[in-house]
LODRENDO-696433 format. One line per field, with one value per residue: x, y, z of N, C-alpha, C in turn; residue number from 1. Coordinates in steps of 0.05 Angstrom, whole numbers, plus 5000, padded with zeros to 4 digits. Layout:
nxx (X, ...)
nyy (Y, ...)
nzz (Z, ...)
caxx (X, ...)
cayy (Y, ...)
cazz (Z, ...)
cxx (X, ...)
cyy (Y, ...)
czz (Z, ...)
seq (NUM, ...)
! end
This chain:
nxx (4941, 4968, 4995, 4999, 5024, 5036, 5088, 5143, 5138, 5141, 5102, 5071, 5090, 5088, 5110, 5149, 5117, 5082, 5102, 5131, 5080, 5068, 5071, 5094, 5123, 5103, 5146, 5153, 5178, 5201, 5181, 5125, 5132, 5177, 5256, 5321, 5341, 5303, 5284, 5317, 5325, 5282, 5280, 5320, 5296, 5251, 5280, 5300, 5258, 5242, 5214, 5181, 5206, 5173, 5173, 5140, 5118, 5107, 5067, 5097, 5093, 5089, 5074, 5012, 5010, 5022, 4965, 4936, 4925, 4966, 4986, 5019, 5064, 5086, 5133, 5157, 5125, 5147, 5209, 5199, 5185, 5212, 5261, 5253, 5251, 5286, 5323, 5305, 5316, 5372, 5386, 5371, 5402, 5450, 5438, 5433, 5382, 5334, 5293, 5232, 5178, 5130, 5087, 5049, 5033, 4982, 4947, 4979, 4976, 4913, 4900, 4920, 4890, 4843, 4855, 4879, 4916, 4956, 4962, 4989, 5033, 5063, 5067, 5114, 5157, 5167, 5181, 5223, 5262, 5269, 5233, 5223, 5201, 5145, 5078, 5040, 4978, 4903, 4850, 4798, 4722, 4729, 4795, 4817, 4827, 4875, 4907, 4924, 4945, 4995, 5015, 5037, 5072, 5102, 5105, 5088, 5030, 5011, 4948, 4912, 4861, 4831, 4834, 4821, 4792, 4729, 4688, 4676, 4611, 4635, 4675, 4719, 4765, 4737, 4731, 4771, 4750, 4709, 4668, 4674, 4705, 4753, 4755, 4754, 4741, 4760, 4734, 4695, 4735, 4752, 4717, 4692, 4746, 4754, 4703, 4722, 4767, 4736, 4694, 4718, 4695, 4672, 4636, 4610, 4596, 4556, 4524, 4535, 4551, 4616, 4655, 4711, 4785, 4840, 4906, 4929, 4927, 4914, 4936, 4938, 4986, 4978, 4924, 4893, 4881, 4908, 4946, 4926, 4885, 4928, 4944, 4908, 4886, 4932, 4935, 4887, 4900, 4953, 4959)
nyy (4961, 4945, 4909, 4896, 4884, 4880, 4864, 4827, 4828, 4787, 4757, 4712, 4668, 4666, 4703, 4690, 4660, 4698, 4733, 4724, 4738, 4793, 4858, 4908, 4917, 4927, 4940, 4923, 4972, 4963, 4987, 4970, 4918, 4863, 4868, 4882, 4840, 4809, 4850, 4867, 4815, 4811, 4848, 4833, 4788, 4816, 4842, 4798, 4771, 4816, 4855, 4924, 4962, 4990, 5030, 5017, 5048, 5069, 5083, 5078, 5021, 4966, 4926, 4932, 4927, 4966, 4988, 5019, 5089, 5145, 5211, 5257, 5310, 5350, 5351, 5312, 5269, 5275, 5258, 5212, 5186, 5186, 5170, 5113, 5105, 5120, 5077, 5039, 5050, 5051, 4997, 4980, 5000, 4974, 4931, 4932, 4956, 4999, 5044, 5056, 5081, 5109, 5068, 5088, 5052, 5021, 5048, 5096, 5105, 5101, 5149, 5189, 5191, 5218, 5254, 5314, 5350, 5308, 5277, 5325, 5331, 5282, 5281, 5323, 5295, 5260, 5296, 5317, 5287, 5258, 5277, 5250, 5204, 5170, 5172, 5123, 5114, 5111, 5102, 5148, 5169, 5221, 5253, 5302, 5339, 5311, 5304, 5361, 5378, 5336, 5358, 5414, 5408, 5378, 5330, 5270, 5224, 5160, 5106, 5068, 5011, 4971, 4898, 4861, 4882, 4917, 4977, 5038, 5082, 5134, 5119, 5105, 5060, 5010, 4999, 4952, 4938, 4932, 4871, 4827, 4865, 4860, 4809, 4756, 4711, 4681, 4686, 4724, 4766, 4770, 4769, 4832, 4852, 4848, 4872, 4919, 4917, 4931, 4963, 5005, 5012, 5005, 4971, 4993, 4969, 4972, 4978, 5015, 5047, 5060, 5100, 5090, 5115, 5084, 5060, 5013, 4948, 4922, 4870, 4843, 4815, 4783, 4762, 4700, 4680, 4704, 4681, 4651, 4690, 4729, 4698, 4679, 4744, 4751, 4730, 4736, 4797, 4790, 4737)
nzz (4687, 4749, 4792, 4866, 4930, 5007, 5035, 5070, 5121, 5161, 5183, 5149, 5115, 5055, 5026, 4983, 4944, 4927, 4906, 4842, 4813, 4820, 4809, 4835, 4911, 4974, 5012, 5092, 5132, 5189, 5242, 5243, 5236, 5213, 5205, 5196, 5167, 5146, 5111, 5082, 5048, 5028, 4988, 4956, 4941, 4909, 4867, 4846, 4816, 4782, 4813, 4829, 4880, 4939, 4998, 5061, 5108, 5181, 5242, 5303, 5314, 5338, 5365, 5356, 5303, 5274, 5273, 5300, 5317, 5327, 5355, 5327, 5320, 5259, 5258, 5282, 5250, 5199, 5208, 5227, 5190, 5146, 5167, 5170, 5115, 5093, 5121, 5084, 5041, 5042, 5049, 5003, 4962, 4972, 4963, 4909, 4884, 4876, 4912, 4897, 4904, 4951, 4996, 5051, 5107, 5137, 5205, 5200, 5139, 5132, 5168, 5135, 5093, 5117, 5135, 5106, 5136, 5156, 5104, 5074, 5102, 5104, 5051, 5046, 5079, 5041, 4997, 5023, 5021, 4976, 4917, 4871, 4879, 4876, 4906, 4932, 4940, 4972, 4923, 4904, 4899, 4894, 4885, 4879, 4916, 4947, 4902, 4893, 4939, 4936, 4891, 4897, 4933, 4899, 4885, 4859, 4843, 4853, 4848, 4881, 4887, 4928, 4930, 4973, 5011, 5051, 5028, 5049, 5036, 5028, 5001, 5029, 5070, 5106, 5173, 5200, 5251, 5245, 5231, 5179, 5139, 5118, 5056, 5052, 5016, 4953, 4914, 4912, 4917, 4869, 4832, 4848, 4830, 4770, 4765, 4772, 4737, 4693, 4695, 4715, 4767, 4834, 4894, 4949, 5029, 5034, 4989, 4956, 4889, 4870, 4832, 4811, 4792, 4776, 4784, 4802, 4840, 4900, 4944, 5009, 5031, 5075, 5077, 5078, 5020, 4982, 4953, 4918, 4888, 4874, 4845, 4805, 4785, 4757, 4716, 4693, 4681, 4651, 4616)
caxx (4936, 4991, 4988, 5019, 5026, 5050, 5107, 5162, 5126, 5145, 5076, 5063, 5108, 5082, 5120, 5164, 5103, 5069, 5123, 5124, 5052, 5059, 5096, 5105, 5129, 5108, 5160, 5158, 5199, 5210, 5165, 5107, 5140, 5204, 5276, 5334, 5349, 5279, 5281, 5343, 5322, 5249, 5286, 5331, 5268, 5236, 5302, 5298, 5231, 5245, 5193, 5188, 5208, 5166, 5173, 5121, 5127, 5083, 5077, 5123, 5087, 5094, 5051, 4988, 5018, 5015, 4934, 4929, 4936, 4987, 4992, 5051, 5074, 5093, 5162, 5161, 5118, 5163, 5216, 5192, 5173, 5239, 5277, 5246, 5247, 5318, 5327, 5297, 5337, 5399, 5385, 5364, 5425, 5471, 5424, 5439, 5361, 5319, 5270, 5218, 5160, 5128, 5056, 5042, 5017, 4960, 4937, 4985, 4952, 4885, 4893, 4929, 4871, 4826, 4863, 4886, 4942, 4973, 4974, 5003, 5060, 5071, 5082, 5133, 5166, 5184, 5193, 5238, 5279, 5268, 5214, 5224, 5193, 5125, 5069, 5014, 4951, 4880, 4837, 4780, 4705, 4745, 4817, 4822, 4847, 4897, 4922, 4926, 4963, 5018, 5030, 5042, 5093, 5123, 5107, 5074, 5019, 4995, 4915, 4903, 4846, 4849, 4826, 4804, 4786, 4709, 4698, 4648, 4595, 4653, 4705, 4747, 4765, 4716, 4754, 4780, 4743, 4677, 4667, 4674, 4716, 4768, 4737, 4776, 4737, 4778, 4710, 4690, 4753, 4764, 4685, 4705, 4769, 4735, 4682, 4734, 4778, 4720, 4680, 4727, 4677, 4674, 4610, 4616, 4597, 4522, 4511, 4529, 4563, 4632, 4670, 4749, 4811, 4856, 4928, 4950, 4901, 4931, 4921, 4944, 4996, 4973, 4902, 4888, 4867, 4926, 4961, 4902, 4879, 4939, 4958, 4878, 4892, 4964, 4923, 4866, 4919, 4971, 4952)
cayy (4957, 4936, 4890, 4908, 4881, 4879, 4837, 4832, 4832, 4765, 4749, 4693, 4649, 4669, 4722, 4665, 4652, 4718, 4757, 4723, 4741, 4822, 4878, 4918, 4895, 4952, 4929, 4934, 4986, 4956, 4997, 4956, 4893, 4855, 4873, 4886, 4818, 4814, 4872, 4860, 4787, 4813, 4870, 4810, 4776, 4831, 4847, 4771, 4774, 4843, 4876, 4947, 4968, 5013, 5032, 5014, 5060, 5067, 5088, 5050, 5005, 4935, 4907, 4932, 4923, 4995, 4994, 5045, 5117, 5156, 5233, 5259, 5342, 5352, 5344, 5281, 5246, 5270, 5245, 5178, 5174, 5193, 5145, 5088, 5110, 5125, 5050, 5018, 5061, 5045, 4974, 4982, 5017, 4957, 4905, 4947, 4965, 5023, 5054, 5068, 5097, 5095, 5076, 5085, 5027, 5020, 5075, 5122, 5106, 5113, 5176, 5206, 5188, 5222, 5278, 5335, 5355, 5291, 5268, 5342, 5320, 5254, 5294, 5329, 5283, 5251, 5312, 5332, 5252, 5252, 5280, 5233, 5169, 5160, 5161, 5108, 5126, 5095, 5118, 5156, 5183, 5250, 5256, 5335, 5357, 5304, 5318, 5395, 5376, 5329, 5380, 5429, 5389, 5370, 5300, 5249, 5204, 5137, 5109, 5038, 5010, 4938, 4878, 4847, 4903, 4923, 5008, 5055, 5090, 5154, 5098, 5097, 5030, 4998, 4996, 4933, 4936, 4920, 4847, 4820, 4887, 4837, 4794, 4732, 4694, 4681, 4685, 4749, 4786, 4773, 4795, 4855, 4860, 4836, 4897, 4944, 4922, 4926, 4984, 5024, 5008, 4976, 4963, 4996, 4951, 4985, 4960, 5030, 5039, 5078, 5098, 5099, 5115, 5055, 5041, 4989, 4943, 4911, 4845, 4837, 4781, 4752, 4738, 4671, 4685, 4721, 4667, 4642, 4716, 4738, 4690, 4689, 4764, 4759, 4713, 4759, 4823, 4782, 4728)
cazz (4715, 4766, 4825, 4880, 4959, 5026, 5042, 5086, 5146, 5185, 5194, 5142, 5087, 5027, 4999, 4957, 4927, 4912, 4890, 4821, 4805, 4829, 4802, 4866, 4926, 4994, 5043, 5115, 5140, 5211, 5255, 5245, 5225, 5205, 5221, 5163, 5163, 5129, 5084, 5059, 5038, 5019, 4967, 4939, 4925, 4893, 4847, 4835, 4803, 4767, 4824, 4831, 4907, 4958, 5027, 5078, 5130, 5196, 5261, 5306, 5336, 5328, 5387, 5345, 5271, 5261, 5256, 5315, 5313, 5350, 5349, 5322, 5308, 5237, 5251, 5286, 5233, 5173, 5220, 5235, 5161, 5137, 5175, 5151, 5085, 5092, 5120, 5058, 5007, 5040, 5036, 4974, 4947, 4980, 4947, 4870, 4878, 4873, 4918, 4876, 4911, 4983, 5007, 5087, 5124, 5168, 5214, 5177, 5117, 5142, 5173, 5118, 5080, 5131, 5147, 5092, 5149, 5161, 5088, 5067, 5122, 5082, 5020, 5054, 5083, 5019, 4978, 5023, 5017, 4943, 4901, 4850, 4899, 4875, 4934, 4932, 4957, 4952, 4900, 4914, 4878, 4878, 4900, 4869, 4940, 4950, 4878, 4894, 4957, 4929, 4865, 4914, 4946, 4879, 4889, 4843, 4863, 4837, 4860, 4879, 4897, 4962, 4923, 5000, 5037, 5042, 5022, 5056, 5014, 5024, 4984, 5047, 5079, 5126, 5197, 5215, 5280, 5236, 5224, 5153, 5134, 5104, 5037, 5047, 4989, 4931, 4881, 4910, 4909, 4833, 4822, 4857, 4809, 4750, 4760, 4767, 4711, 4667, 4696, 4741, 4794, 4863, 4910, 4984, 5038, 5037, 4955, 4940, 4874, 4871, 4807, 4815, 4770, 4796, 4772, 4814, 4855, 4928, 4959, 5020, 5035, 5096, 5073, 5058, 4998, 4981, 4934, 4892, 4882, 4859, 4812, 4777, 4777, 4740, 4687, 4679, 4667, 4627, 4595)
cxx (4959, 4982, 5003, 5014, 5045, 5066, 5130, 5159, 5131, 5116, 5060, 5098, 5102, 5094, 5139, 5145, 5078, 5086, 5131, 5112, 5045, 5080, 5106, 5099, 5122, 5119, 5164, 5184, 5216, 5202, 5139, 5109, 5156, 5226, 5291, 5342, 5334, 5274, 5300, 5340, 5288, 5259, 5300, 5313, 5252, 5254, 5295, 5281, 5226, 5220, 5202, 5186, 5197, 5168, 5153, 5124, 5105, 5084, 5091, 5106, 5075, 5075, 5022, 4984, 5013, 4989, 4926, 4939, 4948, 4994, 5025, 5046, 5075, 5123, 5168, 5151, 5141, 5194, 5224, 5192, 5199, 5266, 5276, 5245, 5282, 5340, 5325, 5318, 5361, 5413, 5378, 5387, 5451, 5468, 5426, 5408, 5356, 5293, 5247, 5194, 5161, 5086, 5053, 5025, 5003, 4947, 4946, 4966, 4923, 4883, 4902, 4913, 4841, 4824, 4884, 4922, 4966, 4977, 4997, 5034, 5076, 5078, 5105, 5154, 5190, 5193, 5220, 5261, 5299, 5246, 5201, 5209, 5165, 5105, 5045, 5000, 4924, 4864, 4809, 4760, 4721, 4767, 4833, 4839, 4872, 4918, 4938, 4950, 4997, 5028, 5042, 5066, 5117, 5131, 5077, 5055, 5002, 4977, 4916, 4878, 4853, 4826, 4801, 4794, 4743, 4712, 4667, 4637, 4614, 4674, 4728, 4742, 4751, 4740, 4750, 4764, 4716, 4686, 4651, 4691, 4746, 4762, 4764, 4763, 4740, 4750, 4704, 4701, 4760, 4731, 4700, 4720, 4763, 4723, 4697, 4759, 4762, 4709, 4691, 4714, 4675, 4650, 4618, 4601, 4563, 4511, 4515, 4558, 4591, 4649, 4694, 4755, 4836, 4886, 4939, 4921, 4924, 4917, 4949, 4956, 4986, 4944, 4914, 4890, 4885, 4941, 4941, 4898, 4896, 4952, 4932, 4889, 4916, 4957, 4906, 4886, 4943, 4973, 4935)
cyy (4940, 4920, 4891, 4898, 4877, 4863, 4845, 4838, 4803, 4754, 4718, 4677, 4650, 4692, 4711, 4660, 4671, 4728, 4748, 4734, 4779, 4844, 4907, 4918, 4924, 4934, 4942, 4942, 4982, 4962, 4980, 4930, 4890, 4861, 4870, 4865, 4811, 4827, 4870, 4832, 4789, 4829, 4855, 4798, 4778, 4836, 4819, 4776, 4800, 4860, 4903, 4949, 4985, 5009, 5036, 5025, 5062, 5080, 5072, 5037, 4976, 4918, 4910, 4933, 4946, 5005, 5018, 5071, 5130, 5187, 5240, 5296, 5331, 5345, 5320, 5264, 5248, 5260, 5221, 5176, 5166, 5173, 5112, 5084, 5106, 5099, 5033, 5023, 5047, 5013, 4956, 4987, 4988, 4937, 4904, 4947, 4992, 5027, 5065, 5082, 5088, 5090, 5069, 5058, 5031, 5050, 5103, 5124, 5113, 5133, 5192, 5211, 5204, 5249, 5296, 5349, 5330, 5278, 5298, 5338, 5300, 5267, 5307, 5321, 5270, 5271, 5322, 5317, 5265, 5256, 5270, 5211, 5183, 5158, 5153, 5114, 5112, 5118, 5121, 5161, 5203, 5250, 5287, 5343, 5348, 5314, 5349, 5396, 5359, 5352, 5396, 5422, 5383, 5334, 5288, 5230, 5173, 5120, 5075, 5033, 4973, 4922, 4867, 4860, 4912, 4967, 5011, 5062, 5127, 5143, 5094, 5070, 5032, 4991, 4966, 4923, 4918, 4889, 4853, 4839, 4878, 4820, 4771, 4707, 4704, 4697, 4712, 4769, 4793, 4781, 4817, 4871, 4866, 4872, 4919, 4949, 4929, 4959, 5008, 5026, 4987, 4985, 4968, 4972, 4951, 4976, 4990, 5033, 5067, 5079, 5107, 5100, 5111, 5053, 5022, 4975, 4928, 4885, 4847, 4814, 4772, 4753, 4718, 4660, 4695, 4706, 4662, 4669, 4722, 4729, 4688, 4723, 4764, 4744, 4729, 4790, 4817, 4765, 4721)
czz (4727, 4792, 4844, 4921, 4982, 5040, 5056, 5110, 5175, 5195, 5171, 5117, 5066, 5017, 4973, 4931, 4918, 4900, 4857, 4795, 4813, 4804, 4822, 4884, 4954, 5013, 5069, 5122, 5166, 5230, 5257, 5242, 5211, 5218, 5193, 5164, 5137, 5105, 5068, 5039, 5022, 4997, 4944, 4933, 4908, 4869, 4834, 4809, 4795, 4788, 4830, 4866, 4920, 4980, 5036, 5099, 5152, 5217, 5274, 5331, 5334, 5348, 5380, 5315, 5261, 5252, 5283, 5317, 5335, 5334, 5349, 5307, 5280, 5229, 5262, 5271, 5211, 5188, 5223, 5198, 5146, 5143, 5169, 5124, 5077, 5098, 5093, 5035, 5014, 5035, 5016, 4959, 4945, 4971, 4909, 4869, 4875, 4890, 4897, 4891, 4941, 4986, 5033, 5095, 5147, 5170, 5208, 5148, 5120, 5143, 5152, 5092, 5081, 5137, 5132, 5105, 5149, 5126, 5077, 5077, 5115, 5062, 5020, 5062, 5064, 4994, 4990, 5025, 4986, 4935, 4882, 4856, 4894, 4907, 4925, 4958, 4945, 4938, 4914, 4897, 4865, 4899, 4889, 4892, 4949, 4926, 4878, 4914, 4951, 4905, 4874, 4928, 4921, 4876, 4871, 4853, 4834, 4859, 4862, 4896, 4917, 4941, 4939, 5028, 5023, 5046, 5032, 5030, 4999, 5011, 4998, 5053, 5095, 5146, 5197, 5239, 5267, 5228, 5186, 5134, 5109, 5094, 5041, 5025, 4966, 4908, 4888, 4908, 4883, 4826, 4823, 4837, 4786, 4742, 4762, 4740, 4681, 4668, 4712, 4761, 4812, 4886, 4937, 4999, 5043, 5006, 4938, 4915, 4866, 4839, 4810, 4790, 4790, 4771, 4784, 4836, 4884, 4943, 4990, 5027, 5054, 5101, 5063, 5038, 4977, 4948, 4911, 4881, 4864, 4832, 4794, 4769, 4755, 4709, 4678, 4664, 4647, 4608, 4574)
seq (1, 2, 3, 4, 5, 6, 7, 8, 9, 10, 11, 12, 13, 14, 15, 16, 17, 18, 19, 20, 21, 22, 23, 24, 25, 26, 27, 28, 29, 30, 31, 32, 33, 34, 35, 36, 37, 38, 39, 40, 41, 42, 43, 44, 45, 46, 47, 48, 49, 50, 51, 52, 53, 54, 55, 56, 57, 58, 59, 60, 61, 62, 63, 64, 65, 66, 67, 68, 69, 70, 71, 72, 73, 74, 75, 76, 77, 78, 79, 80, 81, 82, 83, 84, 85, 86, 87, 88, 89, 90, 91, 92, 93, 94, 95, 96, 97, 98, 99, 100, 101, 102, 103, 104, 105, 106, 107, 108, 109, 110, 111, 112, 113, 114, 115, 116, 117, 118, 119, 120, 121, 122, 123, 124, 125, 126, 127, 128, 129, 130, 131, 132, 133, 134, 135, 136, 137, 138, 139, 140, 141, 142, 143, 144, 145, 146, 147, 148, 149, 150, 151, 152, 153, 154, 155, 156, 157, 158, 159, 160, 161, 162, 163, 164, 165, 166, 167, 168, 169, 170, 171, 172, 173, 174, 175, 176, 177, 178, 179, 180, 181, 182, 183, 184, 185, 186, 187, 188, 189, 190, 191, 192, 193, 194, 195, 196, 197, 198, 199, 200, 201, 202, 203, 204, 205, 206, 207, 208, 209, 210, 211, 212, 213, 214, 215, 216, 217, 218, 219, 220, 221, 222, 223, 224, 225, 226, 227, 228, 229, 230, 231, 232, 233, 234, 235, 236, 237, 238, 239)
! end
């Protein structure tokens, strides 16, 4: 199991002191947050600390951190996707890194989670980059159709499940909009973990009981909670 979060976002000071304790790093692409000043100094960070590199890509809209949805054709999302993807590599390339995979941020993510068309469009996107780049996606009861859809594409996928996020009784994320939707206590996020490193299982926000197949789990950097979490987690998985 891998640990893996969101950094490079300009929104808190802790990526100095998570990035230690992870092994991949989803950097903001610049659409939702940061600027290459950022990414470039967030990818040196991750090299530092041997982390593996992904692109965080979004819609572009930085005045709502990329958590609202905005319709987009097929050719303007792979587009938009592509460009930011195409940002990271190159500052990747200039840093002697490696893109290694991508996982969408926010309301891309969401909906591509939601919506069979718009993730198929994501698969495309990057098959048609690099085939090779890994796409993180959350893990589901049954993810058969996404599977069917990236193979199809010629693209690889690896399943994580959100440490600090609460999950419907369908194993999607609980919107944001709902209160408490975000576990910002330390003791309950590592339960949470705990029960899924042990049992592949995690508790929707109703008590109902979901069974994933998880390789990588995600804390979000700018909880709170964020630093303690991840370093109990890096003790529970390594030492």
């Amino acid at each position: 199991m891998q640990l893996n979060c969101d950094l490079g976002e300009k929104i808190h000071d802790n990526d100095a002191l998570i990035m230690p304790y992870i092994n991949m790093a989803n950097i903001a692409c610049g659409f939702h947050a940061s600027d290459p000043l950022t990414i470039a100094n967030t990818i040196k960070l991750a090299l530092t600390h041997n982390v593996s590199i992904g692109a965080h890509p979004s819609y572009n809209d930085k005045i709502n951190f990329g958590r609202i949805s905005i319709d987009h054709s097929p050719e303007e999302l792979i587009a938009l996707i592509q460009y930011q993807i195409g940002a990271l590599h190159a500052l990747c390339v200039s840093n002697n890194g490696v893109l290694a995979y991508v996982k969408p941020h926010g309301a891309l993510y969401n909906d591509m989670m939601k919506n069979p068309l718009i993730f198929e469009t994501v698969c495309q996107a990057i098959a048609k980059f690099d085939a090779t780049r890994l796409l993180l996606i959350q893990a589901l009861p049954d993810s058969t159709l996404f599977k069917k859809i990236a193979k199809k594409n010629g693209i690889t996928l690896m399943f994580e499940a959100f440490a600090d996020r609460e999950y419907t009784d369908e194993g999607l994320l609980v919107s944001r909009k709902i209160d408490h939707s975000v576990i910002h206590d330390p003791n309950k996020i590592i339960q949470r973990c705990n029960q899924l490193l042990n049992n592949n299982k995690i508790t929707s926000i109703n008590g109902k009981t979901l069974t994933l197949e998880v390789d990588t789990l995600c804390v979000h950097g700018d909880n709170p909670a964020a630093i303690k979490v991840v370093k109990t987690l890096y003790e529970l998985l390594y030492k």
